[in-house]
ROVOGU-19992 format. One line per field, with one value per residue: residue number from 1; x, y, z of N, C-alpha, C, O in turn; residue in one letter. Coordinates in steps of 0.001 Angstrom, whole numbers, padded with zeros to 6 digits. Example, Ala and Ser with C-alpha at 12.3 -4.5 7.8 and 13.67 -1.06 7.14 Angstrom:
2
k c(1, 2)
npx c(013190, 012850)
npy c(-005690, -002250)
npz c(007800, 007080)
capx c(012300, 013670)
capy c(-004500, -001060)
capz c(007800, 007140)
cpx c(013200, 012900)
cpy c(-003300, 000030)
cpz c(007800, 007870)
opx c(014236, 013409)
opy c(-003319, 001138)
opz c(008465, 008039)
r c(A, S)
This chain:
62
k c(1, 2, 3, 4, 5, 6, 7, 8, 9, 10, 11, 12, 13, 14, 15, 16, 17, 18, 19, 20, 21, 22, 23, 24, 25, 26, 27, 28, 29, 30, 31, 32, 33, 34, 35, 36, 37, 38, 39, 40, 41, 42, 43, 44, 45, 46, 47, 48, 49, 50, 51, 52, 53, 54, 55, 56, 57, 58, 59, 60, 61, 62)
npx c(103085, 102366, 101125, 101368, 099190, 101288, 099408, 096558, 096677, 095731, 095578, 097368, 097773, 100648, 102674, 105145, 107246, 106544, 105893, 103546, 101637, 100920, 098080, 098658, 099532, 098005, 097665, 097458, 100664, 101556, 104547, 104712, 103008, 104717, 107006, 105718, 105102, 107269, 108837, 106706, 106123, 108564, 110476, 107901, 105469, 101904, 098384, 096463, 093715, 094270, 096363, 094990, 092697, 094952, 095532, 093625, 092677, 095004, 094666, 092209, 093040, 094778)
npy c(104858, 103090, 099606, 096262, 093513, 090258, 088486, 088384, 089870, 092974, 096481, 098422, 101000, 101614, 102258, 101573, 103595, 104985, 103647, 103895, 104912, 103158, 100845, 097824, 098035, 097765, 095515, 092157, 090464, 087446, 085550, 083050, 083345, 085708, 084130, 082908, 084286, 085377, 083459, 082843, 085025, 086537, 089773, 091451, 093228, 092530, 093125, 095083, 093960, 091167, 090278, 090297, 088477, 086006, 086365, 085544, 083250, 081726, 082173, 080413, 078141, 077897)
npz c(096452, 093758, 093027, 092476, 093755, 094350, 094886, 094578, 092132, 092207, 091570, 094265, 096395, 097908, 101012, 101798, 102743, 104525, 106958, 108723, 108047, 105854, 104772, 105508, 108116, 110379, 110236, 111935, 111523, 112643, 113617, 111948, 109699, 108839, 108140, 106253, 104370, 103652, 102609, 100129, 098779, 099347, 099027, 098039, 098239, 099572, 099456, 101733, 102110, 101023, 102723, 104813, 105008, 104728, 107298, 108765, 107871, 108986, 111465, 111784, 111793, 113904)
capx c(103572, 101548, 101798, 100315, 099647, 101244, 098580, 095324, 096739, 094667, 096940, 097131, 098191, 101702, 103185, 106374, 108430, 105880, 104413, 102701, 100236, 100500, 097370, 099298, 100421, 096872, 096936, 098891, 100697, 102481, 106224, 104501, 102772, 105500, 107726, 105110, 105342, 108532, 108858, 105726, 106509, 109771, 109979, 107260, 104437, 100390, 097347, 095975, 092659, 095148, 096901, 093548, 092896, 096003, 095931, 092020, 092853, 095715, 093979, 091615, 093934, 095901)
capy c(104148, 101949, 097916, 095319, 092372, 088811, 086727, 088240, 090908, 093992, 097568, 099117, 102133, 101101, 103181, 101252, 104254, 105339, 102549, 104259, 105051, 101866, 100220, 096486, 098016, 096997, 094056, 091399, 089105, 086696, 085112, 081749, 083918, 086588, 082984, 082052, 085615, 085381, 081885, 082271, 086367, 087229, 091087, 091590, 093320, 091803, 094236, 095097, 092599, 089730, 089463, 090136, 087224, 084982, 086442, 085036, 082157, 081361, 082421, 079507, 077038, 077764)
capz c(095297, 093461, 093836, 091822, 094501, 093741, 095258, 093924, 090750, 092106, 091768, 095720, 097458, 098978, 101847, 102878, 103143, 105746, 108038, 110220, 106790, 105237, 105179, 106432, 109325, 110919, 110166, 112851, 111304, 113400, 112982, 111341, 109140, 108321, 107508, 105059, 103661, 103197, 101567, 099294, 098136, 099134, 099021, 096876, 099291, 099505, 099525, 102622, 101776, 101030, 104344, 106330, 104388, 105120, 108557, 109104, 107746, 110047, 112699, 112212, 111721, 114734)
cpx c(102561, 101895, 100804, 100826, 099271, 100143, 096894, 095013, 096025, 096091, 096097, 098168, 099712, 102608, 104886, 107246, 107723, 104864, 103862, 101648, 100134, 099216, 097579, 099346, 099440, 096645, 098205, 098997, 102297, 104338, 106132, 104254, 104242, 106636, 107039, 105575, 106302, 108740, 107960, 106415, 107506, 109610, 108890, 106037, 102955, 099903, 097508, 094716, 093543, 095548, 095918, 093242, 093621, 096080, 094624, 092011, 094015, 095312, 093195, 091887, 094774, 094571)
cpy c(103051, 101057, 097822, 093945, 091217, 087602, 086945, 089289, 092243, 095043, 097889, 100180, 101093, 102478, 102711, 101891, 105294, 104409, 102350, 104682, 104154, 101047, 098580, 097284, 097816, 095902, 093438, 090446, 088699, 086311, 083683, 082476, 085222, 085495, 082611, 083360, 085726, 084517, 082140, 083996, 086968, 088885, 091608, 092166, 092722, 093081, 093807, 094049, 091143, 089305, 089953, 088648, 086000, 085309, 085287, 083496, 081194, 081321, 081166, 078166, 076269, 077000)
cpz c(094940, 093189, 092644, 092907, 094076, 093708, 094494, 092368, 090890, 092390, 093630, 095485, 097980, 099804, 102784, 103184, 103952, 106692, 108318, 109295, 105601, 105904, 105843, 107477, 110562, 111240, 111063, 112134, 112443, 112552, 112144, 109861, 108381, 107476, 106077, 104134, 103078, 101735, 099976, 098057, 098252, 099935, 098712, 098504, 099017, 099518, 100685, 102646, 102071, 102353, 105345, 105917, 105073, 106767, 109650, 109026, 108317, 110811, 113218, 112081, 112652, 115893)
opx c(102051, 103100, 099990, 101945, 098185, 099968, 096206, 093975, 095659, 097130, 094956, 099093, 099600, 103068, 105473, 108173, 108231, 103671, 103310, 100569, 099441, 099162, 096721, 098625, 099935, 095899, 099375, 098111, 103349, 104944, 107155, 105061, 104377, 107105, 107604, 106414, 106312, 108778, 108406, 106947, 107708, 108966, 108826, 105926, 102921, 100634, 098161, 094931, 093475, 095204, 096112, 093627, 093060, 096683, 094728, 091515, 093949, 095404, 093229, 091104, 095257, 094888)
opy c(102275, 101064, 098564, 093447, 090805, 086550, 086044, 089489, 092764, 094792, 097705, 100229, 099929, 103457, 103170, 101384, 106408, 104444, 101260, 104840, 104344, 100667, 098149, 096534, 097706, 095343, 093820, 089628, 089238, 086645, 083160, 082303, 085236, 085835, 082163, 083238, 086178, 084744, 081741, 083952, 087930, 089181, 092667, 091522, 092346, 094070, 092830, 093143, 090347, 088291, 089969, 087724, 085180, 084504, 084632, 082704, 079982, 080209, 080755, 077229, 075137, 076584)
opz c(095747, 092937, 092095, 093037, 093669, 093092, 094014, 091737, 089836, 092999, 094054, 094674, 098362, 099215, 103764, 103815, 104077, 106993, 108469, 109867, 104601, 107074, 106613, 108135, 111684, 112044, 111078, 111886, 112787, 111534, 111703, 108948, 107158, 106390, 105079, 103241, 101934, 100526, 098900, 096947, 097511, 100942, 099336, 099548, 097845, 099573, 101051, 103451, 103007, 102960, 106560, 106634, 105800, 107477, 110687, 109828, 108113, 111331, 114377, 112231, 112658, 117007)
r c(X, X, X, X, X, X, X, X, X, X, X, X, X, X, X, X, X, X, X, X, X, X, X, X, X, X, X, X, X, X, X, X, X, X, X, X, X, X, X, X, X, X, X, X, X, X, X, X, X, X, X, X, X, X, X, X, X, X, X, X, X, X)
């Protein structure tokens, strides 16, 4: 299914009604991170780029 993601407007690939071939499902995001996720987008899913992104940039925060 195709996405348009909130944080940077680019269309993606979305696989959430298969996980295990969603390109997120690579990526770790933590329970600080999955909070922000929440808060900032709701339902709404990110690209795969984006939360390598937000994940990288947590990472060096922590």
């Amino acid at each position: 299914m195709k996405k348009l993601c909130p944080r940077c407007g680019c269309t993606f690939e979305c696989n959430h009604d298969d996980i295990r071939r969603c390109a997120c499902a690579g990526v770790p995001v933590d329970a600080a991170l999955r909070l922000f996720l929440q808060e900032s987008y709701g339902e709404r899913c990110l690209c795969a780029d984006c939360l390598k992104k937000l994940a990288a940039e947590k990472g060096k925060k922590a």
